[in-house]
PAPA-753036 format. One line per 2 residues: their letters; for each residue x, y, z of C-alpha. Coordinates in nm, 2 decimals. Example, Ala and Ser with C-alpha at 12.3 -4.5 7.8 and 13.67 -1.06 7.14 Angstrom:
PAPA-753036
AS	1.23,-0.45,0.78  1.37,-0.11,0.71
END
This chain:
PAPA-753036
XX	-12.75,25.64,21.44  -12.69,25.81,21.80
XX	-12.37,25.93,21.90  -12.20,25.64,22.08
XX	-12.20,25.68,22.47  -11.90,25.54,22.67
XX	-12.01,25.53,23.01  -11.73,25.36,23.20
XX	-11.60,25.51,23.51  -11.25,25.43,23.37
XX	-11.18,25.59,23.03  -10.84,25.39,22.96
XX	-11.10,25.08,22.92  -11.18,24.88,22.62
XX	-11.48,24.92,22.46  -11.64,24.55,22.36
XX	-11.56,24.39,22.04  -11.94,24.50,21.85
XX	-11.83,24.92,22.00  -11.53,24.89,21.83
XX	-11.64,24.82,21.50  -11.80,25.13,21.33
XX	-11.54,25.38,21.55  -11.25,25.16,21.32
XX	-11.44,25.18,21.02  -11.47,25.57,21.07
XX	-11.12,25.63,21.12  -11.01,25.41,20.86
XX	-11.22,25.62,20.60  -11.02,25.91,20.71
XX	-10.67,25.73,20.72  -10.74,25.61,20.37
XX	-10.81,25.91,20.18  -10.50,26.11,20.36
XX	-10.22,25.75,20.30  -10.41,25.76,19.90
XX	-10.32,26.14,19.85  -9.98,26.13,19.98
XX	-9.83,25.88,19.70  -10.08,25.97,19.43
XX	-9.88,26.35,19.35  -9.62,26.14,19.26
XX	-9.71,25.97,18.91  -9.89,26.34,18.84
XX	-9.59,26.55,18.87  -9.44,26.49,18.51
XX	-9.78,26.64,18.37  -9.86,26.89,18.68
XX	-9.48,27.04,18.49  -9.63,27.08,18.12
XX	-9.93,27.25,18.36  -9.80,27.51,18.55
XX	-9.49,27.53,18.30  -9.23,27.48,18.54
XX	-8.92,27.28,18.62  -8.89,26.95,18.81
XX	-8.68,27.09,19.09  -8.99,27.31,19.18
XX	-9.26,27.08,19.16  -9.09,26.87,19.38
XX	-9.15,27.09,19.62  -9.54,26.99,19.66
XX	-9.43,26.67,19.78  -9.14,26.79,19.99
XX	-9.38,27.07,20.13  -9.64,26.86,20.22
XX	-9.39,26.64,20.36  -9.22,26.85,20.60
XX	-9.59,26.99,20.73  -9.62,26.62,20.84
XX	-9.33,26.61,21.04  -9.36,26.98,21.20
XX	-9.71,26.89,21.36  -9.70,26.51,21.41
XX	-9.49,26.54,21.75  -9.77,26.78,21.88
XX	-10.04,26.52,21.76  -10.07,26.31,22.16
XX	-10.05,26.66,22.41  -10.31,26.77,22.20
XX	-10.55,26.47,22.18  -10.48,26.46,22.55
XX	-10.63,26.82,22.61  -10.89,26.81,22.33
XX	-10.99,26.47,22.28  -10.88,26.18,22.01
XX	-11.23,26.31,21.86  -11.20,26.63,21.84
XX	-10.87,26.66,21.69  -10.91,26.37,21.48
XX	-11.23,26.55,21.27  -11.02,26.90,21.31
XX	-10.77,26.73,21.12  -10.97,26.54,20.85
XX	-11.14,26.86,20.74  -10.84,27.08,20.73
XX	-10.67,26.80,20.52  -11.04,26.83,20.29
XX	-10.99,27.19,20.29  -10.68,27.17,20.15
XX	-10.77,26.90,19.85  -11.02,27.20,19.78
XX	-10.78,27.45,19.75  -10.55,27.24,19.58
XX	-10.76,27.16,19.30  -10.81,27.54,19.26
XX	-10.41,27.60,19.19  -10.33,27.82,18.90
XX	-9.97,27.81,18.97  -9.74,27.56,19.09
XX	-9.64,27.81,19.38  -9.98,27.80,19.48
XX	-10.03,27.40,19.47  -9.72,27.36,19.69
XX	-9.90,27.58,19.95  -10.21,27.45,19.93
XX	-10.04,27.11,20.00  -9.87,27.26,20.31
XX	-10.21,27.31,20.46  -10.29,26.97,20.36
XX	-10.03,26.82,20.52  -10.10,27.07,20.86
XX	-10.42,26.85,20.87  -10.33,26.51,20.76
XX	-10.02,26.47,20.97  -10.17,26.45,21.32
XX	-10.45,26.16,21.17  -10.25,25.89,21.17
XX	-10.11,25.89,21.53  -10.42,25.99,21.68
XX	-10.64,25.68,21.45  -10.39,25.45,21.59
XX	-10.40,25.58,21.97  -10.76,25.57,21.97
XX	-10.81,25.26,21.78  -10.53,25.10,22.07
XX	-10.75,25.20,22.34  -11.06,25.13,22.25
XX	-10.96,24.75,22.15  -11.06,24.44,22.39
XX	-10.79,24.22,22.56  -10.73,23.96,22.36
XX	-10.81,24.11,22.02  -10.55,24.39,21.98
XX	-10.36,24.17,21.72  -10.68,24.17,21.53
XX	-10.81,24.51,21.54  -10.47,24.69,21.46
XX	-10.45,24.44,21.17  -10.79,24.57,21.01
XX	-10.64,24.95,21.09  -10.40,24.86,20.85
XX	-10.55,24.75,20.55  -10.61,25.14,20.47
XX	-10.23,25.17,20.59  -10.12,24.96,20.31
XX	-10.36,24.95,20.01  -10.37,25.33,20.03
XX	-10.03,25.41,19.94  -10.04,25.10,19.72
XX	-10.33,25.24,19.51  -10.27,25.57,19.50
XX	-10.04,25.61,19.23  -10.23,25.35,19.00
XX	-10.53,25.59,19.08  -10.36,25.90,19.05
XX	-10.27,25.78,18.68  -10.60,25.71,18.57
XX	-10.76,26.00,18.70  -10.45,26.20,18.53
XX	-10.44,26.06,18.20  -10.83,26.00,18.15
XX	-11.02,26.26,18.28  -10.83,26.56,18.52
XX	-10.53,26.62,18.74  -10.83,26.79,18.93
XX	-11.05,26.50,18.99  -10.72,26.39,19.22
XX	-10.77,26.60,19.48  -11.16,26.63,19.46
XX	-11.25,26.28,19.51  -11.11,26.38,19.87
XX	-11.40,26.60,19.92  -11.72,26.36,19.94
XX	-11.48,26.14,20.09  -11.32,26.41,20.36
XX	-11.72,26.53,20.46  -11.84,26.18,20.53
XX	-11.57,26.09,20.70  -11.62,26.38,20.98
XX	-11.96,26.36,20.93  -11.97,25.98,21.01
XX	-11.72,26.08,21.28  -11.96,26.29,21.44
XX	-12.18,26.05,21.53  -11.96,25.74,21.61
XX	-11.64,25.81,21.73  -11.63,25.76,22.12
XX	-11.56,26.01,22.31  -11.34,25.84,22.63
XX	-11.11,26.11,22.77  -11.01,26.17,23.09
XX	-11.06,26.56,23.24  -10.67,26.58,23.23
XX	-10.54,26.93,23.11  -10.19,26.88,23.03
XX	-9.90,27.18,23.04  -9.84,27.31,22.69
XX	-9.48,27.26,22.69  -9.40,27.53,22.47
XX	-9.01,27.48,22.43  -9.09,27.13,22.33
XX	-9.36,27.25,22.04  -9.11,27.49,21.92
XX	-8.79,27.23,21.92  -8.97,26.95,21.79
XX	-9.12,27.08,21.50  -8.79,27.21,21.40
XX	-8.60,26.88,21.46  -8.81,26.65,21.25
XX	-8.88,26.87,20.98  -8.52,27.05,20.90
XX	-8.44,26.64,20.92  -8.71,26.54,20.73
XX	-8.55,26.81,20.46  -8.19,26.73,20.49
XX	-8.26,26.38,20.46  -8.46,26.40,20.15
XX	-8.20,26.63,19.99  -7.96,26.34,20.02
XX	-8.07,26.19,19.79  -7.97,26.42,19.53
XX	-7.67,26.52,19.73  -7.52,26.44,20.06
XX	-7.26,26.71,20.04  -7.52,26.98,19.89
XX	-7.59,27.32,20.09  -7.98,27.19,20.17
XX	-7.88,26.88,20.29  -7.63,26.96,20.52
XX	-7.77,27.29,20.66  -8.10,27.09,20.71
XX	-7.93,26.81,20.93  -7.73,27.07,21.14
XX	-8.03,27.27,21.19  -8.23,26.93,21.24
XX	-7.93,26.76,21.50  -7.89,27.06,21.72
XX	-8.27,27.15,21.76  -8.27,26.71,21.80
XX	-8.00,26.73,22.06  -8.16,27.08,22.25
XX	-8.50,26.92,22.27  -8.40,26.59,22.42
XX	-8.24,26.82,22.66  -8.53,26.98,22.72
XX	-8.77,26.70,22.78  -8.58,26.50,23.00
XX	-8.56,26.77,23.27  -9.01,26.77,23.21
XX	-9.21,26.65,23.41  -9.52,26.66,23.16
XX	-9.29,26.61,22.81  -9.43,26.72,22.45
XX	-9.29,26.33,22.36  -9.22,26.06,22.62
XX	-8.83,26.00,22.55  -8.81,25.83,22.87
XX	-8.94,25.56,22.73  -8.63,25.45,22.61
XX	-8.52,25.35,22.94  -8.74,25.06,22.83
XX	-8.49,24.74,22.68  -8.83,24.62,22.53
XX	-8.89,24.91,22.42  -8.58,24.98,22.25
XX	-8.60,24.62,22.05  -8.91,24.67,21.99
XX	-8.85,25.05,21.79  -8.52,24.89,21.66
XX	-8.76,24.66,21.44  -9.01,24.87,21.37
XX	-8.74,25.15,21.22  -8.56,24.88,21.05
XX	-8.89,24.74,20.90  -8.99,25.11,20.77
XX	-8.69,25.15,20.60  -8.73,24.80,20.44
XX	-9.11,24.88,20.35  -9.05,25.24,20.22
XX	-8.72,25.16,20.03  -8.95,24.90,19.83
XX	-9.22,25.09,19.77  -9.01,25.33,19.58
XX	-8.76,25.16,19.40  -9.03,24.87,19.25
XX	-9.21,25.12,19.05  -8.89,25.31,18.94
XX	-8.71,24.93,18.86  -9.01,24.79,18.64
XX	-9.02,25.09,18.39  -8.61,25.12,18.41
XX	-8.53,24.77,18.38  -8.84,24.63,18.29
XX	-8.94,24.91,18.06  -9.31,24.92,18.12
XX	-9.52,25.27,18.17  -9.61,25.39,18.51
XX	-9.96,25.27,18.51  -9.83,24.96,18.40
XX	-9.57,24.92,18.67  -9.87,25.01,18.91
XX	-10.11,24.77,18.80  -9.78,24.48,18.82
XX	-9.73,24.61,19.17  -10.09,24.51,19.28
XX	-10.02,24.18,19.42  -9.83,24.33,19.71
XX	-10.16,24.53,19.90  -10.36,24.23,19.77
XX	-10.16,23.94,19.97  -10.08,24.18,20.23
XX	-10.50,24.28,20.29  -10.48,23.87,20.34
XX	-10.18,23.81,20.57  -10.26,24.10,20.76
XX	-10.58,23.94,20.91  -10.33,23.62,20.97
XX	-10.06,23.82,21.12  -10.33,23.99,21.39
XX	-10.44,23.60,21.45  -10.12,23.52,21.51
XX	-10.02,23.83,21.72  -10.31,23.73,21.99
XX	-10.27,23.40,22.02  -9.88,23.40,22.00
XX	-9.72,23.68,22.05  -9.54,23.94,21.81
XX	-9.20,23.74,21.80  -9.42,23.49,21.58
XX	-9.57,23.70,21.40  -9.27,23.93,21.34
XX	-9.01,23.67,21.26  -9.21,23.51,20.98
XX	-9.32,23.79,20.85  -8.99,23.92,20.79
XX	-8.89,23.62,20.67  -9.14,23.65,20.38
XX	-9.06,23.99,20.33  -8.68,23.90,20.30
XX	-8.72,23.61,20.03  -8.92,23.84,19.84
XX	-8.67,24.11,19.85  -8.37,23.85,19.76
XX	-8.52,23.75,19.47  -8.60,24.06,19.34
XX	-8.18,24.12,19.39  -8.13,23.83,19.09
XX	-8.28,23.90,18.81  -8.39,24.19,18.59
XX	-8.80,24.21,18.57  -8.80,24.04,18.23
XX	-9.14,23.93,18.26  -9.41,24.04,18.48
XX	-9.53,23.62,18.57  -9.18,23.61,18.71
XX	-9.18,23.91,18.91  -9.55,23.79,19.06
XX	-9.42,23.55,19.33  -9.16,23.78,19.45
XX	-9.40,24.03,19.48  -9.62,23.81,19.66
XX	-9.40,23.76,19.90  -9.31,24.10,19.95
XX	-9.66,24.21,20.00  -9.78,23.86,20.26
XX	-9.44,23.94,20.48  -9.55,24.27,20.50
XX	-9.90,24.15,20.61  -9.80,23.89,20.84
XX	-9.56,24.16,21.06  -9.64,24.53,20.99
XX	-9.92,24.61,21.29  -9.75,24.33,21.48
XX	-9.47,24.53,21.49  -9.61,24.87,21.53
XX	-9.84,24.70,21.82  -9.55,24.60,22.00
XX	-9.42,24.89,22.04  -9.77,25.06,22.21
XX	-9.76,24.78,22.43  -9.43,24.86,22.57
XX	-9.56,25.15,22.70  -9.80,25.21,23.01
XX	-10.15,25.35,22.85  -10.14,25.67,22.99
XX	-9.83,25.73,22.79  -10.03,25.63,22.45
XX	-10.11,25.95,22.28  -9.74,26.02,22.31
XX	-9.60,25.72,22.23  -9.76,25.74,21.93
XX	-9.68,26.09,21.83  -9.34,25.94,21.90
XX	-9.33,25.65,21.69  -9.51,25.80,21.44
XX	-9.26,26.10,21.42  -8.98,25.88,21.42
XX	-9.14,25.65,21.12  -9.17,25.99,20.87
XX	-8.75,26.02,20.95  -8.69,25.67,20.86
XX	-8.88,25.69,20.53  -8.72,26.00,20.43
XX	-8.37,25.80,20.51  -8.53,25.52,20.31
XX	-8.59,25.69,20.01  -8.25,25.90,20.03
XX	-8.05,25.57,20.10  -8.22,25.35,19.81
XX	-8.16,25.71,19.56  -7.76,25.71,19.68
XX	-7.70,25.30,19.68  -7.81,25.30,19.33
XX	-7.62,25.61,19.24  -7.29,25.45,19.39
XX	-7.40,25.09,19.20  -7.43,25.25,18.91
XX	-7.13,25.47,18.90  -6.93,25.09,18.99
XX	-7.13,25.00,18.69  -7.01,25.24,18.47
XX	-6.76,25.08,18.27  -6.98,24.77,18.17
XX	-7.03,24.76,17.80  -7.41,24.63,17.86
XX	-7.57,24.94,17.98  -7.91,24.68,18.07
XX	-7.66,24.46,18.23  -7.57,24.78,18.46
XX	-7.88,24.90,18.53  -8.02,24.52,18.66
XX	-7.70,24.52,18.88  -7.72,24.81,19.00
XX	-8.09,24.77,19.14  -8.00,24.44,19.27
XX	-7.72,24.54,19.49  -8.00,24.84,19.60
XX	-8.22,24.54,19.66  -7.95,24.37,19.87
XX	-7.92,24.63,20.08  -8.23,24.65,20.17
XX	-8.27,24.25,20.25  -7.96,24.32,20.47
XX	-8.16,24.53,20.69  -8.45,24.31,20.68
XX	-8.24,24.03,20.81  -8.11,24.24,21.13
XX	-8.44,24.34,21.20  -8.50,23.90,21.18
XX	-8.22,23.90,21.43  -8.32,24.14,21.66
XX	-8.72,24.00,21.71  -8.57,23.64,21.72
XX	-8.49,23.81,22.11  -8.86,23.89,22.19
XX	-9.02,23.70,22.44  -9.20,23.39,22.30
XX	-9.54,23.35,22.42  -9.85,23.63,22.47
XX	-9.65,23.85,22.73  -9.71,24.14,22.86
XX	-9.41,24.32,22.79  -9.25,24.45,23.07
XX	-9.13,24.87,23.08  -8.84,24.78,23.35
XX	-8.61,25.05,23.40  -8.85,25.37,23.27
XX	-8.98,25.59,23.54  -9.41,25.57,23.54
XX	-9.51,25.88,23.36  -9.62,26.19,23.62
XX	-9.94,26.25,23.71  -10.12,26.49,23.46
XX	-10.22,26.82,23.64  -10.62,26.82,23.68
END
C-alpha cells in the first residue's frame, strides 16, 4: 500500500470518512500496546520481588519511574508535533517505547528494570496526545463522535486487559514474554505507520519556549510524585517535598506562559467558560474512572477473596460493555451533543458505582450487573467527554490542548489512586473497633466507593449545564492563539 497523500491546500481539513480509517487503525495499534504495558507491571511485581530479590518499596519504583517519565515529556508532546509532524513524532515515540520493552526484558536487576522503564515511558508518554490530536483533525464533520469513540476502544480494553494478560504470561510461561510481545507489535506498528499515517502539517516552525520545557516537566512530574506518595503518606518527606517542588515550578510556569506569545501549553484557554465545564468533567470523570479501576481488583481478592487472575477475569465485563456503549455514546455525541451523551453516561457509571457501595462481592453473578454498568457508563461518556473538550478549543490550538488535557489527566489519576489508598485507610481506622474484621473491611470499601459516586454525581451536575443540541461550542472570552512564526 502507498504512502497516503493529503493534497488539500488547507492542512487543518478533514480527511473523508474511507482516509480516516487505516490512519485510526495505525495509531490504535500503537496506543494499545503502550495503555496494555502500563497496568500489566502491576500484577507481576509480587514475583518481579522473589526475581531480583528485592523489597516492595523498590520495585515500586518501576511503576513510579515510568510514571513520572510520562508526565515530564507529555506537556512537550503538541510544540513538538507542531515543528516535526504528528507523524514523525508519533513513530519516534512508538519505537523508543519498543526499545525500551527490549531492554526491559533484558533486566538482571531491579535497578536496571526501573531504568529501562524510564526510557519506556520517555517514548510512550507523548503517543497518546499526539494519536488523539491527529485522529481529531483528520475526522469528518459530522462523525467526530464516532471516530473518537473507536480511538477509544484501545483506551479502555488496554488497561482492562493488561493485568489479566500480564498474569498469564507471568504465571505460565515468563515475566519476559511481558515485555517482548511489545516487540512484533511496537515494529508493525511504525512500520504500518510508515506507510499510512497522513502527513498534513502546516510549514509552521514554532519558538522552543525553553522556560516552559524546563518548568513543565518539573511541575507535573514532582506532582505526579508527591501525589502518588500520598498515598502511603500525606505528611511523609516525598510527598510533601514533591508537591512544593511541583506547586512552585506550577505556579512559576503559569507565570511564564501567560506573558508568551507562542506558549509550551495554551493556558489561555481557560478564559474559555465552556472550556472550564468542559475540563471540570473530564477531571472529575478521570478520577471516577481511575479510582475504579484500582480499587475493584484490590476489593474482589480482599473482600471477595479471589486470586488476582481471578479478580481480572471477574472484571472483564467492564471493557466488554464499554467496547459496546462506546460506539453508542459516539452515535449519540453526533447527532445530540455531548450533554446527552455525558449525562447518561455518568448516570450509568454512578448506579454502578452505588451498588458496588452496598454489599461485600460475595458472589461474582452479583457483582456482574454492577460491573456492567460501570463499564457501559464509561462507554456511553468517556470520548464524549474528552471530545468536548478539543472542541472548545480553535484547531490551531489542538496539539496543545491536548498536551494539556492529557497532562492534566496523568495528575488526576495519580490524585485518584492516592485519594481511594487514604479514604480506605481513614474507613478502616473508623472501622477498627468492629468485632467482624469482614464486616470492616466491606465498610470500609464501600464508603471508598461512596466517595467516588459523590464525584461522579458533581460531574452529572456540572454537564446537566452544557448546551443541549449539536453546538458548536463557543471559546468567548479567550484571546485567538498568535500567529505561528513561518
Amino acid at each position: 500500500m502507498n504512502h497516503i497523500k493529503d493534497n488539500r491546500t488547507d492542512p487543518m481539513q478533514p480527511l473523508s470518512m474511507r482516509g480516516v480509517i487505516l490512519p485510526i487503525v495505525s495509531v490504535s495499534i500503537g496506543m494499545f500496546m503502550i495503555l496494555l504495558d502500563s497496568t500489566a507491571i502491576n500484577v507481576m511485581q509480587p514475583k518481579l520481588m522473589k526475581i531480583f530479590e528485592c523489597s516492595l518499596s523498590t520495585i515500586q519504583w518501576s511503576v513510579t519511574a515510568y510514571t513520572l517519565a510520562l508526565s515530564a515529556v507529555i506537556p512537550l508532546a503538541g510544540l513538538l508535533a507542531e515543528k516535526y509532524g504528528s507523524k514523525k513524532i508519533f513513530l519516534i515515540c512508538v519505537g523508543l517505547f519498543t526499545l525500551g520493552s527490549l531492554l526491559c526484558s533484558f533486566a538482571k536487576t531491579a535497578e536496571q528494570l526501573i531504568f529501562f522503564r524510564i526510557i519506556q515511558g520517555l517514548g510512550g508518554g507523548m503517543v497518546s496526545p499526539v494519536a488523539i490530536a491527529l485522529t481529531y483533525r483528520v475526522s469528518p464533520p459530522g462523525k467526530i463522535g464516532r471516530i473518537m469513540a473507536a480511538l477509544g476502544i484501545p483506551m479502555l480494553l488496554a488497561p482492562a486487559g493488561g493485568p489479566v494478560l500480564a498474569g498469564w504470561l507471568t504465571d505460565v510461561f515468563s515475566w519476559q514474554l511481558v515485555f517482548l510481545i511489545n516487540i512484533p507489535i511496537g515494529i508493525f506498528a511504525v512500520l504500518f505507520g510508515l506507510k499510512i499515517l497522513p502527513e498534513f502539517e502546516g510549514k509552521s516552525k514554532p519558538e522552543f519556549d525553553i522556560p516552559g520545557m524546563i518548568l513543565a516537566p518539573l511541575a507535573f512530574s514532582a506532582l505526579a510524585f508527591g501525589i502518588s506518595s500520598g498515598g502511603t503518606s500525606w505528611t511523609s518527606a516525598g510527598t510533601i517535598s514533591g508537591l512544593a517542588i511541583g506547586l512552585a515550578a506550577l505556579a512559576a510556569f503559569i507565570a511564564v506562559e501567560l506573558r508568551k506569545t507562542h506558549p509550551l501549553l495554551e493556558l489561555r484557554i481557560f478564559a474559555s467558560p465552556d472550556f472550564r465545564k468542559a475540563i471540570s468533567v473530564q477531571w472529575l470523570f478521570q478520577i471516577s474512572m481511575i479510582s475504579m479501576f484500582f480499587l475493584i481488583p484490590v476489593f474482589l481478592q480482599q473482600a471477595g477473596g479471589y486470586s488476582a487472575l481471578q479478580a481480572g477475569l471477574i472484571t472483564l465485563p467492564i471493557p466488554f460493555s464499554c467496547t459496546v456503549f462506546m460506539q453508542i455514546g459516539g452515535r449519540i455525541f453526533d447527532k445530540r451533543g455531548v450533554r446527552a451523551a455525558a449525562v447518561s453516561g455518568l448516570g450509568m457509571f454512578l448506579a454502578g458505582v452505588f451498588m458496588l457501595s452496598l454489599f461485600h462481592a460475595k458472589t461474582i453473578g452479583f457483582i456482574f450487573f454492577p460491573l456492567v454498568l460501570l463499564g457501559s457508563g464509561m462507554g456511553m461518556c468517556m470520548m464524549s467527554i474528552n471530545t468536548n473538550v478539543l472542541q472548545c478549543a480553535p484547531m490551531k490550538m489542538i496539539h496543545r490542548v491536548t498536551s494539556l488535557s492529557n497532562a492534566a489527566q496523568q495528575i488526576m489519576s495519580s490524585f485518584a489512586v492516592a485519594g481511594a489508598t487514604s479514604i480506605f485507610a481513614l474507613r478502616m481506622s473508623h472501622y477498627a473497633a468492629s468485632p467482624d474484621a469482614g464486616q470492616a473491611l466491606g465498610s470500609a470499601y464501600g464508603d471508598t466507593f461512596f466517595a467516588v459516586a459523590i464525584a461522579a454525581f458533581i460531574g452529572i451536575l456540572i454537564s446537566l449545564t452544557f448546551k443541549k443540541g449539536k453546538v458548536n461550542i463557543s471559546t468567548e472570552g479567550m484571546p485567538e492563539p498568535a500567529a505561528v512564526p513561518e
